[in-house]
Every structure is written in structure tokens, then in C-alpha cells.
N, C-alpha and C positions, 0 to 999 in steps of 0.2 A: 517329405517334410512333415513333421511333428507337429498338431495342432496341440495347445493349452489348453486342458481338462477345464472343463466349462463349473463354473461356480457351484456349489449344492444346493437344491430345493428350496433349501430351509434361507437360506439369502435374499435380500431383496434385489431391486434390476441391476445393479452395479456390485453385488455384497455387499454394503458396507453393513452389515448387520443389523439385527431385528427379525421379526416375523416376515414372512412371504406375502407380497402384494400382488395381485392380479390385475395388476394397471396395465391396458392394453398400449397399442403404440410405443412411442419411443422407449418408454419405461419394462419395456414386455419384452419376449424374446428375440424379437428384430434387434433389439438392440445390443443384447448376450451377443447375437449372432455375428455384427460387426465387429464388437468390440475383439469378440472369440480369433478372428479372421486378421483384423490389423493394428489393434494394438501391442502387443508382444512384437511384433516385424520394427514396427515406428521405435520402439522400446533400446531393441537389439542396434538399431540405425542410432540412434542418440548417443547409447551407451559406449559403441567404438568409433564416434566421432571424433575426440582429442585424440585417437592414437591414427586415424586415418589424417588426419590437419598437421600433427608431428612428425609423422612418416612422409610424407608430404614437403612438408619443411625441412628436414632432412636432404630432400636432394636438391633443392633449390637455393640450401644453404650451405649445403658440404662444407665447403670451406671455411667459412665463420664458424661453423660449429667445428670442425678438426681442429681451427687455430685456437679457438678459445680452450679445448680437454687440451690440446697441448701446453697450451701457455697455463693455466690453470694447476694442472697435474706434472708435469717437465717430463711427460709420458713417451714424446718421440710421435717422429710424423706419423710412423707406421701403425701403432696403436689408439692414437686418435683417431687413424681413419677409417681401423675394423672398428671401432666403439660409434663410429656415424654410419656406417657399412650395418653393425648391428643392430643397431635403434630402427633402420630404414626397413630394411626385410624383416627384424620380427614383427614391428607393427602393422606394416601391410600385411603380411603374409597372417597375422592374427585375425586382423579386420575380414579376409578375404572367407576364410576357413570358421568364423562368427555369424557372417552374413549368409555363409554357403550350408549351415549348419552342418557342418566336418568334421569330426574332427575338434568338436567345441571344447572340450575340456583340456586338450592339449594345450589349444589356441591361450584359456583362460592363464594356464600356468607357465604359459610363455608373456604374454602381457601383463600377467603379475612382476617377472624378473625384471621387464623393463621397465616397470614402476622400482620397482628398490633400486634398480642401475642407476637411475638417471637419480633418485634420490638420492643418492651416494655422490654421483660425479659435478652434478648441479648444485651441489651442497646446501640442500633442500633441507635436512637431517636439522639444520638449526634453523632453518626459518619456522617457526610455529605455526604462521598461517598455511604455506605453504605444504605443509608437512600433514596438516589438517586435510587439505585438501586431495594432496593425494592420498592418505587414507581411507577418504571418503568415493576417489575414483576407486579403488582397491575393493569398497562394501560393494561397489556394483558390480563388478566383476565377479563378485564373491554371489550374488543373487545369479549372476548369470549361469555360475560354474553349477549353482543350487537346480537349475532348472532344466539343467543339462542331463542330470543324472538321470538316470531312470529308476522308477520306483520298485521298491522290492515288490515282491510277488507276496500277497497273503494268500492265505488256506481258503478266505472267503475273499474271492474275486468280485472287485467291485464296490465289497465292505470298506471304508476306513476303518485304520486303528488308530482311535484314542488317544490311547494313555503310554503308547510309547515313541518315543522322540528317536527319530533314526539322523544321522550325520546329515542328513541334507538341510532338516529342519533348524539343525545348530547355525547350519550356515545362512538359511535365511536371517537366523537373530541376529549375527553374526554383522552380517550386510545390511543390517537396519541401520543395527548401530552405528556405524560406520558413516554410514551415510549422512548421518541426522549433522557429524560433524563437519561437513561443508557450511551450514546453516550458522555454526559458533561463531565460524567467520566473517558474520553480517551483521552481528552483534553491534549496536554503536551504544558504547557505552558514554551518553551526557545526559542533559536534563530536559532537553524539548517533549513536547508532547505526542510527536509523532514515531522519535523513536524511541520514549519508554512505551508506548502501545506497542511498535514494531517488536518489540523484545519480548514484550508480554505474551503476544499472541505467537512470534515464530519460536518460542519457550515450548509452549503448550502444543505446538504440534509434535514439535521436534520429539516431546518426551509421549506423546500417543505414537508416535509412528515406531521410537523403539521398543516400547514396551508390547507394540500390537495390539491396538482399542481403536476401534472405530480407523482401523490402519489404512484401508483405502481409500477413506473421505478423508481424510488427515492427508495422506502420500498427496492426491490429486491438488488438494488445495495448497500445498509445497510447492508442486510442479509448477503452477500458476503463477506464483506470488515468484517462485527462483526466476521462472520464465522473462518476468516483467523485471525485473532486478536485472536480467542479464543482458536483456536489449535494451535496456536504458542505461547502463555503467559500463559496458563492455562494446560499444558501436563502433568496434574499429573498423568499419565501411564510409566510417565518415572522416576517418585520419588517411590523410596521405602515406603511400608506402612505402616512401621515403625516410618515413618519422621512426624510430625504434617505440615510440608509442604505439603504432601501430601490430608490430608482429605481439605487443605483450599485449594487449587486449582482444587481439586474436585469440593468442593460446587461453585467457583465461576465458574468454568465450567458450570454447569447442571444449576446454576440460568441466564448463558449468553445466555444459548440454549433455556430458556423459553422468554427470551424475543425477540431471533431469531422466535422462534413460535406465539406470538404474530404481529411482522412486515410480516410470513407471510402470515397470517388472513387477513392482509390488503390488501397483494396481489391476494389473493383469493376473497378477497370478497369487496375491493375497499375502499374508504373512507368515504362514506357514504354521506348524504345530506348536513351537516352543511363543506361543502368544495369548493373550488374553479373550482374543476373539475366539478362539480355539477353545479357551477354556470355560468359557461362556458356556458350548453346548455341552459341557459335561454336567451344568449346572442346573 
């Protein structure tokens, strides 16, 4: 199994940029060394948590989901039930080969398909929020696929290179961006004072974390603030399973926690080359 290339020198105890402190204890390499060890694992665990909870749902639903692509689409019993037959084994079978690290970049471009699928069949395409959101599942995935790859080999092993931006890097930007768009959808646009501060300040991350400034203490304080947003708006442990309230505040749980998993990919593993923190040290 592949460990995550540990921060460079020049970063303080988390990177978030600046000069190198020599604060011993938590702030010190104990801390690199955990974070080195179980963050990126916890990360990958969040990121295909909606398609493990989907796949999931899938077999415990068969039927409501076949009846509805059928009624829905006038597709026929037989193709609604490869299309719930589909959704069930890619997504497990992605989840399985993500966690197993397998195979990872297969895995990604088959759980991308079943994001457009179900976009397409759940006529997701015109909901806006909705549409948002799985976009925003899509930048993690897109970090994941980033982290999967492995790095080209330079002449000077060991060296970074600078000044040139290789495809994985795009796809970090790529997956920022992406991400930052779950967050438009928290937006509450009225006149109280708590959520024009709420706007104000999830504004201000959202545009540090795509642009990559200070991107891992921006990603982390996301993580937090999504966190706390999604266990207080999304507690379908506390709706009977009876209720169709229930399976939707489910799903938008487990899809909030995959893009919690994505932002924190970033924290683990930085924001990559096409970023401002990047270009800091050229400066």
C-alpha cells in the first residue's frame, strides 16, 4: 500500500504555509507522522461513502428503484433491472477496488459513469442544486483519480519541478474547483445576520480553497463547518424508516460526507502545482 509523500521542509506542521517552525510535540513530526499514516485512509473512507450507502440501497430497494426507471423512462422490466443490477455492482465493486487500492483509477472512471448515469436517469441534469452537488461528488473523485497516478520520474530524483504543470496537477485544480460547488448550495440568500456572515466567510473559503492560498487551513475549516451543517440538517437517525424523509436525508448525508472526503485529500495531500501556494515558493 502507497503512503502519501510527506509535506516539504519549507511547510509548517500541517503545511498550511509560511516558514518552518521547530514546535516540538503535537505541532512536530509526531504529528506529520499520524497524520502521514491515517488521514488520506479516513479521506478515501468518506470520499466512497455515497456510492457504498447507494449500492447499498440498491439491493434493499430493487424494486422501487426498477419500478420507478421503469415508470419514469417506459424502458421495460428488463432494462430497469440491468440499470439497478448496474448501479449495485459498479458501485460496490468501485468502493471495494478504492479502499483495496486496485485498480484505483479504473475504479474512479467507472464511478464517474455512475455519476452521469444516474444524472441522466434521476433527471438530476435540471435540478441545479442537485446537479451542483454531484459535480462537486465528481471534484473528489477527480482528486482521487489525481492521487492515484503516479508521478513522472525526473532526471533529478527527488528534485521537484516548478514551473511545469503535468495532467495530474490540472486535475487537482480541477477537483478544487468542483468541490468548492457543494458549498453554493448552502448559500441562504436573506437578510439576517447570521447568514450574511455565513456567506461571507463560506465565500471566502470556498474562493482560497479553489484558487489554492493557504488551501489546507481553508479545506480543513470547510471540513468542519460542512461537518457540523450535515449532522445537524441531514439526521436521518432520528426520522423513522418508514418516512421517505428518511432515505433522502440519508442519501444527502453520505453524498455530504463524500465530498467531506474529498476536501480532505486536499488536506492531506495539498493542492497541488497549478496553485498559489505553489507559486509562492517561486517567489
Amino acid at each position: 500500500m502507497r503512503s502519501p509523500t510527506l509535506p516539504r521542509p519549507r511547510s509548517t506542521w500541517l503545511g498550511w504555509g509560511g516558514p518552518a517552525t521547530a514546535s516540538p510535540g503535537v505541532c512536530g513530526p509526531q504529528f506529520l507522522r499520524v497524520t502521514k499514516q491515517y488521514l488520506p485512509h479516513v479521506a478515501r473512507l468518506c470520499l466512497i461513502s455515497t456510492f457504498l450507502e447507494d449500492g447499498v440501497r440498491m439491493w434493499f430497494q430493487w424494486g422501487e428503484q426498477r419500478d420507478y426507471i421503469d415508470s419514469t423512462w417506459g424502458c421495460g422490466y428488463l432494462l430497469a433491472s440491468s440499470f439497478v443490477l448496474l448501479n449495485l455492482l459498479g458501485q460496490l465493486t468501485g468502493c471495494v477496488l478504492v479502499l483495496s487500492r486496485n485498480f484505483v483509477q479504473h475504479a474512479c472512471f467507472g464511478l464517474f459513469g455512475i455519476i452521469a448515469l444516474q444524472t441522466i436517469a434521476y433527471s438530476i441534469l435540471w435540478d441545479l442544486k442537485f446537479l451542483m452537488r454531484n459535480l462537486a461528488l465528481g471534484g473528489g473523485l477527480l482528486l482521487l483519480l489525481a492521487e492515484s497516478r503516479s508521478e513522472g520520474k525526473s532526471m533529478f530524483a527527488g528534485v521537484p519541478t516548478m514551473r511545469e504543470s503535468s495532467p495530474k496537477q490540472y486535475m487537482q485544480l480541477g477537483g478544487r474547483v468542483l468541490l468548492v460547488l457543494m458549498f453554493m448550495t448552502l448559500l441562504h440568500f436573506d437578510a439576517s445576520f447570521f447568514s450574511i456572515l455565513q456567506n461571507m466567510v463560506g465565500t471566502a473559503l470556498m474562493i482560497l480553497v479553489a484558487i489554492g492560498f493557504k488551501t489546507k487551513l481553508a479545506a480543513l475549516t470547510l471540513v468542519v463547518w460542512l461537518f457540523a451543517i450535515n449532522v445537524y440538517f441531514n439526521a436521518f437517525w432520528t426520522i423513522p424508516v418508514y418516512k421517505p424523509m428518511h432515505d433522502f436525508l440519508k442519501y444527502d448525508f453520505f453524498q455530504t460526507m463524500s465530498v467531506i472526503g474529498g476536501l480532505l485529500l486536499v488536506v492531506a495531500l495539498g493542492p497541488g502545482g497549478v496553485s498559489m501556494d505553489e507559486k509562492k515558493k517561486e517567489w
